[in-house]
VOTOR-171253 format. One record per residue: residue in one letter; x, y, z of N, C-alpha, C in turn. Coordinates in pm, 1 decimal, decimal comma. Last residue first. Layout:
BEGIN
@res: A&n_x: X&n_y: Y&n_z: Z&ca_x: X&ca_y: Y&ca_z: Z&c_x: X&c_y: Y&c_z: Z
...
***
This chain:
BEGIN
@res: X&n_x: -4334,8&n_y: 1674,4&n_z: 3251,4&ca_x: -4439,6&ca_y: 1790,2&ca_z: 3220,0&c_x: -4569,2&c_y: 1657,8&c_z: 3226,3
@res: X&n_x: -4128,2&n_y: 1471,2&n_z: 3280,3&ca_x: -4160,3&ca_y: 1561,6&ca_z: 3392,3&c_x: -4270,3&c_y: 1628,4&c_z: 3367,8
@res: X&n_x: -4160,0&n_y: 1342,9&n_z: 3018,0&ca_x: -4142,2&ca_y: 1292,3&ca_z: 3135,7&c_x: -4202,8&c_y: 1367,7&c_z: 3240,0
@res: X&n_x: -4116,6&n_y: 1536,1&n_z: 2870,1&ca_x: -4249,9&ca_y: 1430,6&ca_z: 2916,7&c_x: -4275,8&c_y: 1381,3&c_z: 2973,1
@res: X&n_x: -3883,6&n_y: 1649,4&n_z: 2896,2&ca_x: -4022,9&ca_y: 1664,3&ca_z: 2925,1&c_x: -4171,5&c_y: 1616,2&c_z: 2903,5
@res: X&n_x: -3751,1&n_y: 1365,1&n_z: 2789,5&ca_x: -3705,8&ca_y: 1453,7&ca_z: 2937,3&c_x: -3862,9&c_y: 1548,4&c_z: 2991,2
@res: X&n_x: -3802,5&n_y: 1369,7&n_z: 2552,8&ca_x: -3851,0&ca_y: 1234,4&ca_z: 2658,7&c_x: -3852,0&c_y: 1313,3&c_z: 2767,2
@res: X&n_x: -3724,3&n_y: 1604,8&n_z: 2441,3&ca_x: -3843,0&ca_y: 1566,4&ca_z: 2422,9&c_x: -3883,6&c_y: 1441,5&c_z: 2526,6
@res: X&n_x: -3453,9&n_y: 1575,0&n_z: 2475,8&ca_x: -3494,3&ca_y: 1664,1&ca_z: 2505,4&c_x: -3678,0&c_y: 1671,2&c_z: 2556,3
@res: X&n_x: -3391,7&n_y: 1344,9&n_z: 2280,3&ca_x: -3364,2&ca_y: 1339,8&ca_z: 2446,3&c_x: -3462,8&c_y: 1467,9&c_z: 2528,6
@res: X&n_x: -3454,0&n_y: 1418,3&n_z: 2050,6&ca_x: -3557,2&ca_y: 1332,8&ca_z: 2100,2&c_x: -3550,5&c_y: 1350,7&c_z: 2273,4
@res: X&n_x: -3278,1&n_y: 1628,9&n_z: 1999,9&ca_x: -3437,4&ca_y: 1670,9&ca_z: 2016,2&c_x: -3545,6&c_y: 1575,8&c_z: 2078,8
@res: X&n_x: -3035,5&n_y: 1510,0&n_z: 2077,8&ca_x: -3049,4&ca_y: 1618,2&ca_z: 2139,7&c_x: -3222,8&c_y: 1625,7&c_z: 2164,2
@res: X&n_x: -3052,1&n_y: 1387,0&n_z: 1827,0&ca_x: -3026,6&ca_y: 1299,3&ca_z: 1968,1&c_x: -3036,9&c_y: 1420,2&c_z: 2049,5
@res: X&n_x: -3074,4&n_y: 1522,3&n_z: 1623,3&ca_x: -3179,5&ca_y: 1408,1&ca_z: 1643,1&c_x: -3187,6&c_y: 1371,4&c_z: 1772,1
@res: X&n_x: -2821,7&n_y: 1647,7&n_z: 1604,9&ca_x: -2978,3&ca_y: 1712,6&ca_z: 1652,9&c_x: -3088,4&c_y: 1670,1&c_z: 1670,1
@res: X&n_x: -2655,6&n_y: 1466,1&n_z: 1592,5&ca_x: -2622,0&ca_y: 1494,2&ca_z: 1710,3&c_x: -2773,2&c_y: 1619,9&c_z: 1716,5
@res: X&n_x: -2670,2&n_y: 1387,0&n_z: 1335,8&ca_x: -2697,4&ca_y: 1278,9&ca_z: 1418,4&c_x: -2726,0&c_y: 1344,7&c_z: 1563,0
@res: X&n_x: -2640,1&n_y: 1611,8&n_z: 1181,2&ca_x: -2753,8&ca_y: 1578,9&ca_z: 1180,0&c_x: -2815,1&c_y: 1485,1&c_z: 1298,9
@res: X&n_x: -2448,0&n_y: 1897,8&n_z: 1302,9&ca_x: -2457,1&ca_y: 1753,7&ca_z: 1263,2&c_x: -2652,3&c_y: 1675,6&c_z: 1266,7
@res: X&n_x: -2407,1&n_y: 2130,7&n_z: 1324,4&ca_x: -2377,1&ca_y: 2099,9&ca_z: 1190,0&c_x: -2408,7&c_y: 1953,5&c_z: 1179,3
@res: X&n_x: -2329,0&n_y: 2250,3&n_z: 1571,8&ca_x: -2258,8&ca_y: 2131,1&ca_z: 1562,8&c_x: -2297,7&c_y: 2118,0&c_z: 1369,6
@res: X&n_x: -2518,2&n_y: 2498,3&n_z: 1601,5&ca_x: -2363,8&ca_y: 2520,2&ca_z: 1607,4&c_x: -2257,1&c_y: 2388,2&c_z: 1573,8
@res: X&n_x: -2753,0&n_y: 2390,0&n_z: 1469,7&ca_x: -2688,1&ca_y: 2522,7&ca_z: 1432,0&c_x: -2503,4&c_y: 2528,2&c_z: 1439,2
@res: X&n_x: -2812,6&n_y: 2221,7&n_z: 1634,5&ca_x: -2782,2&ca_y: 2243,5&ca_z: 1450,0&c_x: -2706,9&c_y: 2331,1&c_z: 1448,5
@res: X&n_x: -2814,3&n_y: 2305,6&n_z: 1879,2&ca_x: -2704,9&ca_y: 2201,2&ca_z: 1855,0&c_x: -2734,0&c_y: 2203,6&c_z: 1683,7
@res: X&n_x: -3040,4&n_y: 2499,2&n_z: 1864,5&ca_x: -2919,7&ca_y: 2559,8&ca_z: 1899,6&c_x: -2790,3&c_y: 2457,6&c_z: 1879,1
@res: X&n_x: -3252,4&n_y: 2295,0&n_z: 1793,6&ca_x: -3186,2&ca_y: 2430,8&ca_z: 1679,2&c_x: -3032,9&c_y: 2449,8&c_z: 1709,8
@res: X&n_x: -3270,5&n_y: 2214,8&n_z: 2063,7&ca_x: -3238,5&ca_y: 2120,7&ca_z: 1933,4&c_x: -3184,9&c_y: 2223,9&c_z: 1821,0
@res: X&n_x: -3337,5&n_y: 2390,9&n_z: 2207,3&ca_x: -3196,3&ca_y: 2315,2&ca_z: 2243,0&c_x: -3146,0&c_y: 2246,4&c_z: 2081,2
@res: X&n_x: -3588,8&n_y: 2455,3&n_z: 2118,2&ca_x: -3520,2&ca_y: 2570,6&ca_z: 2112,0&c_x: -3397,6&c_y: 2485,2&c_z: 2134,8
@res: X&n_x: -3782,1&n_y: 2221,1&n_z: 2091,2&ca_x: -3724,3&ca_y: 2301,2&ca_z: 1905,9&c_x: -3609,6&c_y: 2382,3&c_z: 1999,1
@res: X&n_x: -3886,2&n_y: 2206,1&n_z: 2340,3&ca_x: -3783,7&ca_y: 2078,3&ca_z: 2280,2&c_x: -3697,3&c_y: 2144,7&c_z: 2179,9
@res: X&n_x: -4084,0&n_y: 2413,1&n_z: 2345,9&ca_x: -3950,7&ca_y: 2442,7&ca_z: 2441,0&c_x: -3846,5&c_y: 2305,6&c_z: 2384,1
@res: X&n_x: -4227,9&n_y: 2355,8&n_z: 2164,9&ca_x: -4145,5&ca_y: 2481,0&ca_z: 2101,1&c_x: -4034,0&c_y: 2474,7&c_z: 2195,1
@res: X&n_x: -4354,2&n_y: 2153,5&n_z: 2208,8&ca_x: -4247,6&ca_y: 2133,7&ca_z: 2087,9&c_x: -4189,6&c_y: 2237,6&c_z: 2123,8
@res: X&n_x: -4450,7&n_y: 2255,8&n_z: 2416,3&ca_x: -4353,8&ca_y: 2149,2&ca_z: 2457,7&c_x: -4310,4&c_y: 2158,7&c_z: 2323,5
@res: X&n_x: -4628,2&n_y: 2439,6&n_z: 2318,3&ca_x: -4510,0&ca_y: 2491,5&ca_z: 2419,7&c_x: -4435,4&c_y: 2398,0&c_z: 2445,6
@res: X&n_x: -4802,4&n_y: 2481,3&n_z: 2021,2&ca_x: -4762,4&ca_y: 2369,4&ca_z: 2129,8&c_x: -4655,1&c_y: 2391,2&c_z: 2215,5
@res: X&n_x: -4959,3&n_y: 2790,6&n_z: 1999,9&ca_x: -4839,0&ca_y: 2712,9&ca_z: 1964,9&c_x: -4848,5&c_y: 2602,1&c_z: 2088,6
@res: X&n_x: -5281,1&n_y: 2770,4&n_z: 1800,1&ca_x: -5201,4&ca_y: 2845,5&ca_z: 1932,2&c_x: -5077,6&c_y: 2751,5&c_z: 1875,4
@res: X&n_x: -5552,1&n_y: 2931,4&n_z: 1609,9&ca_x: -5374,5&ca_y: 2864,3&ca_z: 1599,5&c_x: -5326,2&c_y: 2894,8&c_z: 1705,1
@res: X&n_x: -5875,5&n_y: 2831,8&n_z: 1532,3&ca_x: -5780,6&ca_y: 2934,7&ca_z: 1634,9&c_x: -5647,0&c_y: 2867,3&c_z: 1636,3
@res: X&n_x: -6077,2&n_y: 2714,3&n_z: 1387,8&ca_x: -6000,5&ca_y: 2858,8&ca_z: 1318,5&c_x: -5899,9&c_y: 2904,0&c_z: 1438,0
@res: X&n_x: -5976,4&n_y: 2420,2&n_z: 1511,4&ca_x: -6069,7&ca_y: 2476,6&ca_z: 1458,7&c_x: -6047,8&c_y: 2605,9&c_z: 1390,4
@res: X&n_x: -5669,9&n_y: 2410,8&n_z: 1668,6&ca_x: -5864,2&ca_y: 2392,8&ca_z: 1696,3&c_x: -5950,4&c_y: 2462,1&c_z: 1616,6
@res: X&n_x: -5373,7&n_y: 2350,7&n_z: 1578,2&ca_x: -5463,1&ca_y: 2409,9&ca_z: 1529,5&c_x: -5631,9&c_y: 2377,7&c_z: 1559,8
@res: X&n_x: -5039,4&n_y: 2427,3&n_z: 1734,0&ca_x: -5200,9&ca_y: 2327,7&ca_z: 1732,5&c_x: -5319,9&c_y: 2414,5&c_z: 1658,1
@res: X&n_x: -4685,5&n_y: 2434,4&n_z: 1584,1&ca_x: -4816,4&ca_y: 2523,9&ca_z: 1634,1&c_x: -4961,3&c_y: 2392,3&c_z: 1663,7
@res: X&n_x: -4492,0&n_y: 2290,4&n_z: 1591,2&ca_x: -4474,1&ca_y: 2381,5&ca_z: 1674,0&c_x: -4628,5&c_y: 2451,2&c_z: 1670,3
@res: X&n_x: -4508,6&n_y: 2110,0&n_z: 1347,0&ca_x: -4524,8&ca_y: 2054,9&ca_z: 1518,1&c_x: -4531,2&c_y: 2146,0&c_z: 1533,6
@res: X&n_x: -4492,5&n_y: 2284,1&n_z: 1109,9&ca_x: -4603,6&ca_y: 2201,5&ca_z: 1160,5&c_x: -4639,8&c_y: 2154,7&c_z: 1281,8
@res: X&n_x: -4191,3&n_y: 2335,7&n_z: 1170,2&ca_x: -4263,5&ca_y: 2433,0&ca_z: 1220,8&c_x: -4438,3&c_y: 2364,6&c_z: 1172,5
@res: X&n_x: -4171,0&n_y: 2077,9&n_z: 1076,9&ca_x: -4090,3&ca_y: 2150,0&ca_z: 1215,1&c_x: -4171,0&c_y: 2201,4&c_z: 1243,5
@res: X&n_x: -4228,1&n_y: 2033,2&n_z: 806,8&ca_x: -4240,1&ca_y: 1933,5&ca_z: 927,9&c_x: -4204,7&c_y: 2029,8&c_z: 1065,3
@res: X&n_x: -4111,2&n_y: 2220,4&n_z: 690,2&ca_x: -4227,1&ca_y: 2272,2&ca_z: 708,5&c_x: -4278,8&c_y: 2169,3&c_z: 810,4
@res: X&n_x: -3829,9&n_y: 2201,0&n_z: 717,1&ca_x: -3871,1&ca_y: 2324,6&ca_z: 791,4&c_x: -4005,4&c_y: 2299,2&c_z: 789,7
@res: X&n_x: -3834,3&n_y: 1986,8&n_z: 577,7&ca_x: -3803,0&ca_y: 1945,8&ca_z: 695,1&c_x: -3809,6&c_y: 2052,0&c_z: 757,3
@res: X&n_x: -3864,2&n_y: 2052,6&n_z: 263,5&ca_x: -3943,6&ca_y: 1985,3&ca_z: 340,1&c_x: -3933,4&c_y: 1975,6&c_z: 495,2
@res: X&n_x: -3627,6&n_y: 2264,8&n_z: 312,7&ca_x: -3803,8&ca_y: 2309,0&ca_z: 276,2&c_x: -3832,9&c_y: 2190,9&c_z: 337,1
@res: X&n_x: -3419,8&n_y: 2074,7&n_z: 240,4&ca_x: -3476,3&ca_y: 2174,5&ca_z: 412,5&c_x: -3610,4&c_y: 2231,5&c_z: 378,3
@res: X&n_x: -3525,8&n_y: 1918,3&n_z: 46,9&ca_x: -3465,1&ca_y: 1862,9&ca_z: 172,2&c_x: -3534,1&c_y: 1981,4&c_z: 261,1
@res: X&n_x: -3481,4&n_y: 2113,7&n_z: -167,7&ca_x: -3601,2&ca_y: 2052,8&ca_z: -96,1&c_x: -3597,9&c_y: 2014,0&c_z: -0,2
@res: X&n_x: -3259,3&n_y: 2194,2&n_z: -295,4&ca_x: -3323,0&ca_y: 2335,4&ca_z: -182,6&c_x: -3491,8&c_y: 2214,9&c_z: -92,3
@res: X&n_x: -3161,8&n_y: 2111,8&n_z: -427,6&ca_x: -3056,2&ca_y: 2069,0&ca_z: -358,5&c_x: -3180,4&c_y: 2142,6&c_z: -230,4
@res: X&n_x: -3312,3&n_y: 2131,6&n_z: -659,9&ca_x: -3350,8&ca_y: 2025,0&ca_z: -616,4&c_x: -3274,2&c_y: 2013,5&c_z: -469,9
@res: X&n_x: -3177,3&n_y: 2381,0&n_z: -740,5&ca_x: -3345,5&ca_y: 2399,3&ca_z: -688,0&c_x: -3348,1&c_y: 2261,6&c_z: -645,0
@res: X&n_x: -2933,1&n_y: 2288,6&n_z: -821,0&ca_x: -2914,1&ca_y: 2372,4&ca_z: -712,3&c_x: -3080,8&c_y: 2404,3&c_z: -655,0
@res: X&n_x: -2978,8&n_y: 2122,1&n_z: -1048,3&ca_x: -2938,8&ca_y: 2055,1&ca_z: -942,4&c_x: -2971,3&c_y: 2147,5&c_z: -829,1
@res: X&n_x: -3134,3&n_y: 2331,0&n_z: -1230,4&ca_x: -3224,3&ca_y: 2192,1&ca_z: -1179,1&c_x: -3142,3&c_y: 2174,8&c_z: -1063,0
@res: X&n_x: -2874,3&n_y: 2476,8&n_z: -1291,6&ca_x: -2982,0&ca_y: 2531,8&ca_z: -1183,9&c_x: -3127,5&c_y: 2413,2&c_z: -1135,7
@res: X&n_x: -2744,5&n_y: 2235,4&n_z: -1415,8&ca_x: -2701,6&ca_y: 2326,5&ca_z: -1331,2&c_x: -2794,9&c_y: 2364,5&c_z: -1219,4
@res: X&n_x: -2947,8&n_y: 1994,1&n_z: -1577,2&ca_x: -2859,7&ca_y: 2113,8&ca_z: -1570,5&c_x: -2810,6&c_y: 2186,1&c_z: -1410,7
@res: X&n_x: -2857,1&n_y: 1675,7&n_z: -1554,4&ca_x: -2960,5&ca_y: 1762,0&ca_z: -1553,1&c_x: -2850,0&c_y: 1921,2&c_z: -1542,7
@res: X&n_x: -2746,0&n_y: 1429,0&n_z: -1764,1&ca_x: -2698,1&ca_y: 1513,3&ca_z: -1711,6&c_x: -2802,2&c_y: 1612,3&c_z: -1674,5
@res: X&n_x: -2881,1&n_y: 1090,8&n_z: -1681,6&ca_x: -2918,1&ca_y: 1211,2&ca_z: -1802,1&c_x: -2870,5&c_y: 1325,3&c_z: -1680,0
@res: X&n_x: -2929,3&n_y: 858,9&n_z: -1593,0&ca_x: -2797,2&ca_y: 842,0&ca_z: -1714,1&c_x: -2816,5&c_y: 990,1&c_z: -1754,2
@res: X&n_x: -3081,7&n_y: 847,2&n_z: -1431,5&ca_x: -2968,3&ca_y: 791,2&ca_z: -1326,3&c_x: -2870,8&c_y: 859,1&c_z: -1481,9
@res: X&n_x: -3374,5&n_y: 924,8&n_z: -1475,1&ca_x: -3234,6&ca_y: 1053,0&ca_z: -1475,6&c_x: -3128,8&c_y: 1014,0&c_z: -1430,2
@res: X&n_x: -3525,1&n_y: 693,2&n_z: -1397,2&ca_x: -3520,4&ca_y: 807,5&ca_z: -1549,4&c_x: -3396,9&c_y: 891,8&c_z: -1596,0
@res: X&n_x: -3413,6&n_y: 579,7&n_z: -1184,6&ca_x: -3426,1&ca_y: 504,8&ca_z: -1288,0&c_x: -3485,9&c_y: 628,5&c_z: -1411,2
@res: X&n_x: -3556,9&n_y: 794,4&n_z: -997,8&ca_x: -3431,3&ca_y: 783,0&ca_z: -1038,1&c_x: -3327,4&c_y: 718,5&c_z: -1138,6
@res: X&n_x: -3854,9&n_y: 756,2&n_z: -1066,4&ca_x: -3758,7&ca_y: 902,5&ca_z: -1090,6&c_x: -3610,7&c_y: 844,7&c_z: -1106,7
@res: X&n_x: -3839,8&n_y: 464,6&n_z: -979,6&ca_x: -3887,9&ca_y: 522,1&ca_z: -1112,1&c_x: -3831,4&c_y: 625,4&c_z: -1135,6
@res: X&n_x: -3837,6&n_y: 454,4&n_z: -681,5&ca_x: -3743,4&ca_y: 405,8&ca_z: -755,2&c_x: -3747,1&c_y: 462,9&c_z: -887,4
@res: X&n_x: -4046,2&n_y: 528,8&n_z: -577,7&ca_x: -3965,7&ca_y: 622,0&ca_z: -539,7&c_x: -3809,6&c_y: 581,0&c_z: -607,9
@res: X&n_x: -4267,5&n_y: 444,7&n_z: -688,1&ca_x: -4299,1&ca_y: 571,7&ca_z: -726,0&c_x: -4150,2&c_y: 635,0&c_z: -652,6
@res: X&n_x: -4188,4&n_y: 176,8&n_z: -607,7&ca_x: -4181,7&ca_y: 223,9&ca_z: -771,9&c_x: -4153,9&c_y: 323,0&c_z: -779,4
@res: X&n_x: -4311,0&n_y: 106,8&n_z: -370,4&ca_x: -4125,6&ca_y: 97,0&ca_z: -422,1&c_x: -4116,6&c_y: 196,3&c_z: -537,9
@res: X&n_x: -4553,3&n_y: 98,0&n_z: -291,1&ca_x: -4447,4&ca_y: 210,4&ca_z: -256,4&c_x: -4327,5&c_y: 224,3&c_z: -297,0
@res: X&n_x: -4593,0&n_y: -104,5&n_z: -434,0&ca_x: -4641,0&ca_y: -22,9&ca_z: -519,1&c_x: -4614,0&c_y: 108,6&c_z: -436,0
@res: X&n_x: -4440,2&n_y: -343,0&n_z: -340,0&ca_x: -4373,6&ca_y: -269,0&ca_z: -443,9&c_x: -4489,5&c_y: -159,6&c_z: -522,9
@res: X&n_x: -4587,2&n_y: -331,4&n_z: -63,6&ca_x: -4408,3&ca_y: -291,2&ca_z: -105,3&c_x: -4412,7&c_y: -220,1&c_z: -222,8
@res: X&n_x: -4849,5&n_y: -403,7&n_z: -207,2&ca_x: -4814,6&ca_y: -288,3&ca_z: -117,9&c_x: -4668,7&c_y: -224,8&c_z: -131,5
@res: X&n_x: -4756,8&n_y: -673,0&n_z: -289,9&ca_x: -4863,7&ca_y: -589,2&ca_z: -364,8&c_x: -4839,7&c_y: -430,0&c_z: -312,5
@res: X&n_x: -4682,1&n_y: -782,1&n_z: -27,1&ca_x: -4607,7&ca_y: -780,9&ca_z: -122,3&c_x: -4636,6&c_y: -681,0&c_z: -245,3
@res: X&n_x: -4963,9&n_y: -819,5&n_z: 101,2&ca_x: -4835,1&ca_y: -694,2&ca_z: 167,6&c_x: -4709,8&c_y: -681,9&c_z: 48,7
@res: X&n_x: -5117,5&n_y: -940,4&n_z: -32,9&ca_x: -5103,6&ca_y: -806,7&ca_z: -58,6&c_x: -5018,4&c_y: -692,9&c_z: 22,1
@res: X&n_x: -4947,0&n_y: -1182,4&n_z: -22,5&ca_x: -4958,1&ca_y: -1145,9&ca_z: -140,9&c_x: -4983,1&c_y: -986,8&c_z: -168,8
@res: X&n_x: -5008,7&n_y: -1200,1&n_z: 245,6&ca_x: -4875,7&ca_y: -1184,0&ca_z: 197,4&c_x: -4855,7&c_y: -1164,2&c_z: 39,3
@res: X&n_x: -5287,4&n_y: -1262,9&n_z: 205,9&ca_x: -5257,5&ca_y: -1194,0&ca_z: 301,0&c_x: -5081,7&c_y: -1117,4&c_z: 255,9
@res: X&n_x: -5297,7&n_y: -1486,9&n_z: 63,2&ca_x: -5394,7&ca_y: -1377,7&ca_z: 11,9&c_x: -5328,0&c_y: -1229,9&c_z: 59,2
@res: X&n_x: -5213,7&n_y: -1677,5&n_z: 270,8&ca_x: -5115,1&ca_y: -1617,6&ca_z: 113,1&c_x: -5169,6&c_y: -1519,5&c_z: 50,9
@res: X&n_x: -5233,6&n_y: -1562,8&n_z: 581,1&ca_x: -5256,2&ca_y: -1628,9&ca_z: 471,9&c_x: -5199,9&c_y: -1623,3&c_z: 336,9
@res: X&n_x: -5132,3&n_y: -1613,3&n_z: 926,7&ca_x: -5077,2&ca_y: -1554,2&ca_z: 817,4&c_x: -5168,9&c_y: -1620,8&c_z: 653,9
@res: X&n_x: -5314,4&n_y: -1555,2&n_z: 1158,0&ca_x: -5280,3&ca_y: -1643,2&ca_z: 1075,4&c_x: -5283,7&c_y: -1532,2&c_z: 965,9
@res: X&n_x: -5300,1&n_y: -1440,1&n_z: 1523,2&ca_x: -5327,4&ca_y: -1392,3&ca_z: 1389,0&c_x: -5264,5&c_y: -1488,9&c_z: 1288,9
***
């Protein structure tokens, strides 16, 4: 594959037109005190977003019929149980992936 300048021009073109939209917000409000209850609703996205990723894997959807994927759900149950009780982010990543190779392995 040859690299061209046309070519690197629009991967460059690309970067920064994913850069902006996530640099820009913060570059608005880096100097402006937001209130109180702004901080504590913004503090609430994180796990919203990352509950709805979760429980997205856990079910398959064919057409109008919703079943659950049994390998996410049997990977989700070890992995919860090390959130839950460790609190750590690093150590539920490493739990869920391990967990997840392991039956794939075998299943």
């Amino acid at each position: 594959m040859t690299t061209s300048l046309s070519m690197i021009l629009l991967m460059i073109g690309c970067a920064i037109v994913t850069w902006l939209p996530r640099v820009i917000p913060f570059m608005l409000v880096r100097n402006v005190k937001l209130p109180d209850v702004v901080l504590r609703w913004l503090s609430y996205i994180p796990i919203c977003i990352l509950s709805a990723l979760v429980l997205e894997s856990l079910f398959n959807s064919e057409g109008t019929i919703v079943t659950l994927n049994w390998l996410n759900v049997i990977a989700f149950i070890p992995t919860l149980i090390v959130a839950i009780f460790t609190k750590s982010l690093f150590k539920t990543v490493i739990v869920g992936v391990l967990t997840m190779a392991i039956l794939k392995f075998f299943l």
